[in-house]
C-alpha positions as CSV (number, residue, x, y, z in Angstrom):
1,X,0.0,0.0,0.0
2,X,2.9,2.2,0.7
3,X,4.5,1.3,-2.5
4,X,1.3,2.9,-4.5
5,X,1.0,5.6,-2.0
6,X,5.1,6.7,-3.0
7,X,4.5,5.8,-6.6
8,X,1.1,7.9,-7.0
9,X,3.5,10.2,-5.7
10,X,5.6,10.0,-7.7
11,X,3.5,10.5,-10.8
12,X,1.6,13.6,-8.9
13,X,5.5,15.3,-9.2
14,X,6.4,14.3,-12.6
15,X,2.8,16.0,-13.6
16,X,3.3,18.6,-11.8
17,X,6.9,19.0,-13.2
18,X,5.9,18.5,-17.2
19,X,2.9,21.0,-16.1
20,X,5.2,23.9,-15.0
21,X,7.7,23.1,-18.0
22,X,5.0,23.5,-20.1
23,X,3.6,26.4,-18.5
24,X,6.8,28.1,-18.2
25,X,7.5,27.1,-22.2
26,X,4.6,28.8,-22.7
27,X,4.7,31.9,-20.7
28,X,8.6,32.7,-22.3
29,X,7.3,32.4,-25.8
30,X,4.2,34.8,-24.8
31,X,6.5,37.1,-23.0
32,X,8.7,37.0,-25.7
33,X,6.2,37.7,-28.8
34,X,5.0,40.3,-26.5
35,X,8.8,41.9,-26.4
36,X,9.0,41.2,-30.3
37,X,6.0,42.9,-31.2
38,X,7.0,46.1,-28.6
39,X,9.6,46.0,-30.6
40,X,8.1,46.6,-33.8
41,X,5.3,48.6,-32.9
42,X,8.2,51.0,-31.6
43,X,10.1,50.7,-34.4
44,X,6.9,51.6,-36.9
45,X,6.3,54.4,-34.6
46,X,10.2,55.6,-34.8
47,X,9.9,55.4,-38.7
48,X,7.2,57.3,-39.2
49,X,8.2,60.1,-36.4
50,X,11.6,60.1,-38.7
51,X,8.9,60.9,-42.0
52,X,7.5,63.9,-39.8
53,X,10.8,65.1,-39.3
54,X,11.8,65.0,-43.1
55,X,8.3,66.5,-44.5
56,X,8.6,69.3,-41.7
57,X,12.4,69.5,-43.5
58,X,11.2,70.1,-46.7
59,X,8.4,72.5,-45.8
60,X,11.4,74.5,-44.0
61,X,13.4,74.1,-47.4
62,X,10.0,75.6,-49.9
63,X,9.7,78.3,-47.3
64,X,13.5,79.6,-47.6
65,X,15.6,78.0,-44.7
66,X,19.0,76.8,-45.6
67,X,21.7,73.9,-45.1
68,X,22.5,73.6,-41.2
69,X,18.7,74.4,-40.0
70,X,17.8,71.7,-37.3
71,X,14.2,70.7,-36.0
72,X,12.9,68.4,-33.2
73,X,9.0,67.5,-32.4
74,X,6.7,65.3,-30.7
75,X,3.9,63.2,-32.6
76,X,0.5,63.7,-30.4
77,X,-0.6,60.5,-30.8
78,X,2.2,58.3,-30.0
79,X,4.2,60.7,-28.3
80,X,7.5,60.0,-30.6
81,X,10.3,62.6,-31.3
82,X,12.1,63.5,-34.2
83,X,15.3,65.0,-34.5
84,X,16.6,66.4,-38.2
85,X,19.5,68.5,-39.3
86,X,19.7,69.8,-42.9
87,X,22.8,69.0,-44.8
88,X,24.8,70.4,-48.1
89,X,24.5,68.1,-51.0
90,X,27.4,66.3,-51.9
91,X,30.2,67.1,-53.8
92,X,29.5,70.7,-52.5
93,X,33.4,72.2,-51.3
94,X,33.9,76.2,-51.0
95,X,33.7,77.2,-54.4
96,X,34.0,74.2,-56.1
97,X,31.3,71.5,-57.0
98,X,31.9,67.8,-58.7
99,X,29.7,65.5,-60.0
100,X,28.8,62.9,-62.4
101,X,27.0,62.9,-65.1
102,X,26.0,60.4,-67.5
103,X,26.1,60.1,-71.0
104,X,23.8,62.1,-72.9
105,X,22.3,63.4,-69.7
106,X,21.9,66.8,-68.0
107,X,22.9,67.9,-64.8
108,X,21.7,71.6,-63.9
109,X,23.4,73.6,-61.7
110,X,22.4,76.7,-60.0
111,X,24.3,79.9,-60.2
112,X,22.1,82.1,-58.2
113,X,23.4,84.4,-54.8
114,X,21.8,86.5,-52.9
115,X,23.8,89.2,-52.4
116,X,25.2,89.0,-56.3
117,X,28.6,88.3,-55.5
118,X,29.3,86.2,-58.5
119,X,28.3,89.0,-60.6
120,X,31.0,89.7,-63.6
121,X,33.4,86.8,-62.2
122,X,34.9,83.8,-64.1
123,X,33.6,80.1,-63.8
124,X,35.9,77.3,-65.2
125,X,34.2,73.5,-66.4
126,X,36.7,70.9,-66.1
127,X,35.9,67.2,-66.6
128,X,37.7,64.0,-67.3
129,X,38.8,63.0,-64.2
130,X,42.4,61.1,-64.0
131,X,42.6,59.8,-60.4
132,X,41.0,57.4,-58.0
133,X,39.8,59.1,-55.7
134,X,36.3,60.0,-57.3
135,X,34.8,56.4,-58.2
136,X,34.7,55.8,-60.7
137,X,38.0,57.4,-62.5
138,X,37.5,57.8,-66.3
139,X,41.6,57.3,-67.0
140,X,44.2,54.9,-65.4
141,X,47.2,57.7,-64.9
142,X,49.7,55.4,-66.4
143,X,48.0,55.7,-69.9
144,X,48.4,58.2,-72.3
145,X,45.5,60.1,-73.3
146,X,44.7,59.3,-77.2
147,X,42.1,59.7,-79.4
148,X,42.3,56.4,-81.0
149,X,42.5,53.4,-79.1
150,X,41.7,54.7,-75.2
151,X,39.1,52.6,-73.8
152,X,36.8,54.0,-72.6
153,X,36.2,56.6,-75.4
154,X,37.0,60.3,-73.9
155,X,33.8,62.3,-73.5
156,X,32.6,65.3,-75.2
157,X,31.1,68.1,-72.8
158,X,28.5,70.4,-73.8
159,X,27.3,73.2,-71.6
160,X,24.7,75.7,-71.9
161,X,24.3,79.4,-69.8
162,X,21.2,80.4,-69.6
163,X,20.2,84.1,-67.9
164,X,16.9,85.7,-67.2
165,X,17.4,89.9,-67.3
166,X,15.1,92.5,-67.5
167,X,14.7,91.4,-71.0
168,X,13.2,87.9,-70.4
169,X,15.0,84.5,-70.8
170,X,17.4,83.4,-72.9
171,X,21.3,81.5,-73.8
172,X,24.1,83.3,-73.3
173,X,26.8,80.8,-74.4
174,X,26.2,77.4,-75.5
175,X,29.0,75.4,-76.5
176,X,30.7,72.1,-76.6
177,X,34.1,70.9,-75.9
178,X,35.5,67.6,-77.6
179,X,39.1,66.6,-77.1
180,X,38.9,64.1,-79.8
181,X,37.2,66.4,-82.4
182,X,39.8,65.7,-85.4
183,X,39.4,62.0,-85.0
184,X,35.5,62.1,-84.7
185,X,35.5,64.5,-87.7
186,X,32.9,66.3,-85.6
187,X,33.8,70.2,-86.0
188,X,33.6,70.8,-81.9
189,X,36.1,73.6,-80.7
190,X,39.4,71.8,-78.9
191,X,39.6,72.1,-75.0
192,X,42.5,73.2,-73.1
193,X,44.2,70.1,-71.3
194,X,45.2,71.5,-68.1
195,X,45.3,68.7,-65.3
196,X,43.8,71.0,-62.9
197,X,44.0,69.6,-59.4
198,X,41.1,70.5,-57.4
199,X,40.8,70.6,-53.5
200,X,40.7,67.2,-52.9
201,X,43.5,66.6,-55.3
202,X,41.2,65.4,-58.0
203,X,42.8,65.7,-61.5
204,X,40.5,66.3,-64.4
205,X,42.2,67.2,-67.4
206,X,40.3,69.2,-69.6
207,X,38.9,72.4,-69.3
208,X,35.7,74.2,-71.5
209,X,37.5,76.7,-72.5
210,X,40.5,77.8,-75.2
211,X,44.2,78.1,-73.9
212,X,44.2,80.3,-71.0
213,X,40.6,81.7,-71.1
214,X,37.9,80.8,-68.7
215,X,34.5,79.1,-69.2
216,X,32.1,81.6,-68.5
217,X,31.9,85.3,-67.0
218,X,28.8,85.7,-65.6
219,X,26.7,88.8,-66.2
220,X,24.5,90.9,-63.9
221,X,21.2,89.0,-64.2
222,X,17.8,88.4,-62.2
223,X,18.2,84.3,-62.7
224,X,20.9,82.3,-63.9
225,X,22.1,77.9,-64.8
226,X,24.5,76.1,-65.9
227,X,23.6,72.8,-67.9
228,X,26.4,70.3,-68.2
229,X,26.1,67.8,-71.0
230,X,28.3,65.1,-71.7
231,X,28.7,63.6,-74.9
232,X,30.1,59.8,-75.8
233,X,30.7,58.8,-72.3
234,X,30.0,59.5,-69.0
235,X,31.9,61.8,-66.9
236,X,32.7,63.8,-63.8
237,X,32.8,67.5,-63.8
238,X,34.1,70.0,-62.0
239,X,32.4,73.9,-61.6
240,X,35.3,76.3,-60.4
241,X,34.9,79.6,-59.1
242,X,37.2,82.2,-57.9
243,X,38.8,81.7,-54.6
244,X,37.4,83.4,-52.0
245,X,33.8,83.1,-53.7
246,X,31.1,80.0,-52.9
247,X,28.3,78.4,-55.5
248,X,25.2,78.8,-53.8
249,X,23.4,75.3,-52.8
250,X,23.1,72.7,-55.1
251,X,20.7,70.8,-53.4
252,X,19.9,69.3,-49.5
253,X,20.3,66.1,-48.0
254,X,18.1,65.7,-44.7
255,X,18.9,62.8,-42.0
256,X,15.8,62.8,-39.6
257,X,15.8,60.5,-36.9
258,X,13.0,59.0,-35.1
259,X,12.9,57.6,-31.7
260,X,10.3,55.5,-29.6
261,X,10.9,54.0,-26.4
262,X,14.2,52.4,-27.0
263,X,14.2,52.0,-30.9
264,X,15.7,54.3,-33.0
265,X,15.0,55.0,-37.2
266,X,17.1,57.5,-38.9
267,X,16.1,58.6,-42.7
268,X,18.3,59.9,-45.0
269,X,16.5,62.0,-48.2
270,X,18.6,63.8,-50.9
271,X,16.8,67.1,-52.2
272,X,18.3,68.8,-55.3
273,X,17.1,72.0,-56.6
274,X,14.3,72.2,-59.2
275,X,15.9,71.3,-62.9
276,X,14.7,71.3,-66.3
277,X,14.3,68.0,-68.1
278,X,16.9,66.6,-69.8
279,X,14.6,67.1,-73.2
280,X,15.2,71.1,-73.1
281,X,19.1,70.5,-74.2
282,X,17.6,69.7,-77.3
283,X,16.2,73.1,-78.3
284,X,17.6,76.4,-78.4
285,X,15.9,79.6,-77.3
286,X,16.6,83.1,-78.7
287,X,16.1,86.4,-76.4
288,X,13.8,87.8,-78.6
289,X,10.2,88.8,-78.8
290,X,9.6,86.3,-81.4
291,X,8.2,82.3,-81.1
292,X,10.5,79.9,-79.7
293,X,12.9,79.0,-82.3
294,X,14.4,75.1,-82.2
């Protein structure tokens, strides 16, 4: 009788045992879908406080405020904060501005200042880089720059100045610069080849211009662009101004962050400045009261 007593017993604790395994199985996987879906809730929250921050950034942007603004809020309903700082585009450096471009594609680029300090000063258009240390580099430096075997083939750049006055709109200079012309039999006017290092020792080796003369000299005018075009290949391209001068923004990038609880999001969204399609290169404008010629 005392053997069945001990063995009921027995069975009562091994229950018991498998019964609080279970239970204890159970209530770790609850607690930890509970923490797993915290989790996410939070992080959806933190994402879309980090939206708030970027579309209160870009409201801040239409309405005139400039690279180095910051911003922090509170969503009502969730009670998540946003913190966002906005940033220079890019490629942006003092008075100097590189970027790529691709083939047969425009890249606009503002030339307008507040206080007209780039009135009557020089701009210089160099492209072709020969260096590394702008990815990708168009020339290995160990090769010498031909016209008729140099893989890839050497791109052509066209550029376009366009200027609104009291006048109206129109193109000041248009012109395009092919280092190749002879061999490509395509009558384009000769660059200068000048290896100009920029300030992050950058070569490109061409610039828009003849021997010794710069790109452009830009007038006194209520609007004005730049369009960069390159021709044959893809390339980098450097705008140049004096020293001591600075290109007005190209563009914003704004890095919002959001945070809920413990979970952090942080977007990142690149702004550039309103730009004509690539289709206007394709037509020229005169200054005059007369249609639009093409």
């Amino acid at each position: 009788m005392k053997e069945e007593k001990g063995q009921a017993l027995a069975i009562i604790i091994l229950i018991v045992l498998v019964v609080l395994t279970v239970g204890l199985t159970v209530a770790t996987r609850t607690l930890t879908g509970l923490k797993e879906t915290t989790k996410q809730e939070e992080s959806i929250r933190a994402y879309d406080a980090a939206e708030a921050g970027v579309e209160e950034a870009l409201l801040k942007i239409k309405n005139g405020v400039g690279v180095g603004t910051t911003g922090t809020g509170t969503l009502a309903e969730s009670q998540s904060q946003y913190i966002y700082e906005i940033q220079s585009l890019s490629g942006l450096v003092g008075s100097q501005f590189s970027f790529r471009v691709e083939k047969d594609q425009s890249y606009q680029i503002n030339l307008d200042v507040d206080d007209d300090s780039l009135d009557g000063k020089q701009i210089n258009i160099y492209w072709w880089k020969q260096n590394p240390l702008l990815e990708p580099s168009e020339v290995d430096p160990d090769v010498s720059i031909g016209c008729g075997s140099l893989d890839p083939a050497i791109a052509a750049l066209e550029f376009s100045y366009l200027r609104q006055d009291a006048s109206g709109y129109s193109i000041a200079q248009k012109e395009i610069y092919d280092y190749c012309s002879t061999a490509r039999s395509n009558n384009f006017s000769t660059p200068s080849y000048v290896s100009f290092n920029d300030s992050q020792n950058n070569t490109f080796l061409f610039e828009a211009a003849a021997s010794g003369s710069s790109s452009i000299t830009l007038q006194t005018d209520i609007k004005r662009i730049l369009r960069i075009t390159p021709r044959y290949n893809s390339t980098w391209v450097l705008i140049d101004v004096p020293t001591g001068e600075s290109l007005p923004t190209q563009g914003f990038i704004i890095v919002s962050k959001g945070i809920s609880g413990e979970t952090e999001r942080v977007i990142k969204v690149s702004r550039s400045v309103a730009s004509l399609p690539s289709i206007f290169d394709f037509s020229i404008f005169s200054g005059s009261d007369q249609p639009l010629q093409k």
